[in-house]
N, C-alpha and C positions, 0 to 999 in steps of 0.2 A: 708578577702581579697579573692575576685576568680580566679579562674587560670589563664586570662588573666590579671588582677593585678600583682599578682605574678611572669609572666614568664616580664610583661615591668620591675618589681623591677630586676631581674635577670641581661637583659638583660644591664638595665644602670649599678647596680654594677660590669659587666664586662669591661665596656666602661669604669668606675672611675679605677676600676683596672689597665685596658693598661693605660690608661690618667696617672696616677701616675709613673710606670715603665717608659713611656716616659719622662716624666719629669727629673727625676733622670736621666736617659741616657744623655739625653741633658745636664744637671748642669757638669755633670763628662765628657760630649766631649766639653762644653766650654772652660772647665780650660786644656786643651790639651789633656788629656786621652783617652783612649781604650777599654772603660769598659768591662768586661763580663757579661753574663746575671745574675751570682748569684751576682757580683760589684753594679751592677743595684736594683738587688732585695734587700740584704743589703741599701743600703739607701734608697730605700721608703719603707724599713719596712713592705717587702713582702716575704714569705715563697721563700725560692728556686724553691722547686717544682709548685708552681703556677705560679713562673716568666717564668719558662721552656714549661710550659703550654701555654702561648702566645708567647714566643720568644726561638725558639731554639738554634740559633746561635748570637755570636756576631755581625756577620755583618748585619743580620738582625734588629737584634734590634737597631743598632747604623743609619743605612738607612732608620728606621722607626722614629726615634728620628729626624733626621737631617727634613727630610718629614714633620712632626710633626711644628717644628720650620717654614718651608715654608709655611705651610697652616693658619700658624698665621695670614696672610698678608690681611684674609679674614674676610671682617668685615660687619656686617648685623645692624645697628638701628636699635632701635622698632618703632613698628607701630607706626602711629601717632593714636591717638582717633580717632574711627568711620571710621577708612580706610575702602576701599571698593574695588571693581576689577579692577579700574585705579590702586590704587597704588600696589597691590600686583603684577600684569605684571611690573610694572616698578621695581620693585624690584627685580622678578626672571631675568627678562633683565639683569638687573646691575649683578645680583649674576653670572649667563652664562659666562657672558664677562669676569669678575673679574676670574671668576674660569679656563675659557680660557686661560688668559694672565699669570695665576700665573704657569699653569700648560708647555705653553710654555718658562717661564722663568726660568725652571726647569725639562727641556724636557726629562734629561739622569735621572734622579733622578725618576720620575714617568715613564719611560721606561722600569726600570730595575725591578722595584718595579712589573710590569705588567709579563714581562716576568716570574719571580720567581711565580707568580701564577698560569700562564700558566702550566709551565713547572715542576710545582708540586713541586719545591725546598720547595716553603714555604709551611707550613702547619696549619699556623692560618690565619683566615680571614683579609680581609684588613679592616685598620680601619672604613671605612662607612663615611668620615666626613663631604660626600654632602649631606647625608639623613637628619641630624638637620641643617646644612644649608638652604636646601630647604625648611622645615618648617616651620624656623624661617622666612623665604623668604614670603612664602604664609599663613603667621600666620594669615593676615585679610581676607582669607578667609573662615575659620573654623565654623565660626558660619554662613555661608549659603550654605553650602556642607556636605552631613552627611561624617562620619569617615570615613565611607568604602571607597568613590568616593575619600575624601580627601588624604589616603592612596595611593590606584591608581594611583591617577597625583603625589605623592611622587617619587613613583616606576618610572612609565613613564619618567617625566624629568632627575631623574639618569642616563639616557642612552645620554643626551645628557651633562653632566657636569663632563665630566671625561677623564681620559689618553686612554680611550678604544674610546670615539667620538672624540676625534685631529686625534688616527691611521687609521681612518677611515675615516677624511675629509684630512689630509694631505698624508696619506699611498697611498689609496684606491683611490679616488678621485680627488687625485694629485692639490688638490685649495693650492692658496696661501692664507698668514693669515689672510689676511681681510676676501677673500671670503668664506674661513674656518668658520670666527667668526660671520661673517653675517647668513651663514645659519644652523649655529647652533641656535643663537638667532631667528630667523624664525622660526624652528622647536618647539622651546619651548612656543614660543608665540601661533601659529597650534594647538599644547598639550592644551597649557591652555584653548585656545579657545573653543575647542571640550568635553575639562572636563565637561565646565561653560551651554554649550548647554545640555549637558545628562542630568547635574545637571536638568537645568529648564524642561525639556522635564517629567522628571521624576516626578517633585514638581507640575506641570502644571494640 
């Protein structure tokens, strides 16, 4: 296995990590509870100190849990065989909007979660969970973009599917939701368009 093997195994056994600890959170704030984070780590049968390691406070972690549960709402199909650049734009469209609407119908919940970043309270990363969204979004494109470009337009469209591009189409810019949600999808559409051009310019 070589070091870039290695560090992707890493990085997903961290992601199964939190993914677990959320879950337990969530199961112990359905039935009415309060967990703590070692409450937490006890039931998914995680060390203390590695639970503490991602969540150091309770309300963190129960904020992260409830978040967690919200983002459920987000649902990607697989490809169909032989999709191609139509459908993968229609897919990141849908995924835009979708991630749009979930994020305004849970506007104080990913405000607060933002702020706690900001302002250095928290101290583990936030979960990432537009990055495999977005992949799974533009899966049919993979086999005609090498990794690297394919990565790139990863990174790129993150900046328009998040709590950080509403504070900035509704904050900063003062649009109302529609025209918020329009020219975000615009934006990502722009993105793709301009990947899809380097790509061929490059292959050409």
């Amino acid at each position: 296995m070589d070091s870039q093997e290695k560090r992707f195994e890493r990085v997903n056994q961290k992601r199964r990590t939190r993914s677990e600890l959320l879950r337990a959170a969530r199961q112990i704030v359905e039935r009415g509870g309060h967990p703590s984070v070692a409450d937490v780590a006890d039931l998914a049968g995680i060390s203390r100190a590695t639970a503490y390691r991602y969540f150091s406070t309770p309300d963190e972690i129960i904020r992260e849990a409830v978040l967690d549960g919200v983002a459920d709402v987000i649902s990607i199909e697989p490809a169909t065989q032989g999709a191609g650049v139509n459908e993968a734009e229609a897919r990141t469209d849908k995924l835009v909007s979708d991630i749009f609407r979930m994020i305004l119908g849970n506007e104080s919940v990913f405000r607060a979660l933002l702020g706690n970043s900001v302002t250095g309270q928290s101290q583990v990363r936030r979960g990432g969970r537009r990055i495999p969204w977005l992949k799974e979004a533009l899966s049919p494109l993979q086999a005609r973009i090498s990794s690297k470009q394919f990565d790139k337009l990863i990174h790129a469209l993150s900046l328009v599917t998040g709590i950080e591009s509403v504070v900035v189409m509704r904050d900063i810019c003062e649009l109302e939701q529609d025209e918020a949600e329009k020219t975000l999808r615009w934006t990502a559409k722009a993105i793709l368009k301009a990947a899809l051009n380097e790509s061929d310019l490059k292959t050409a």
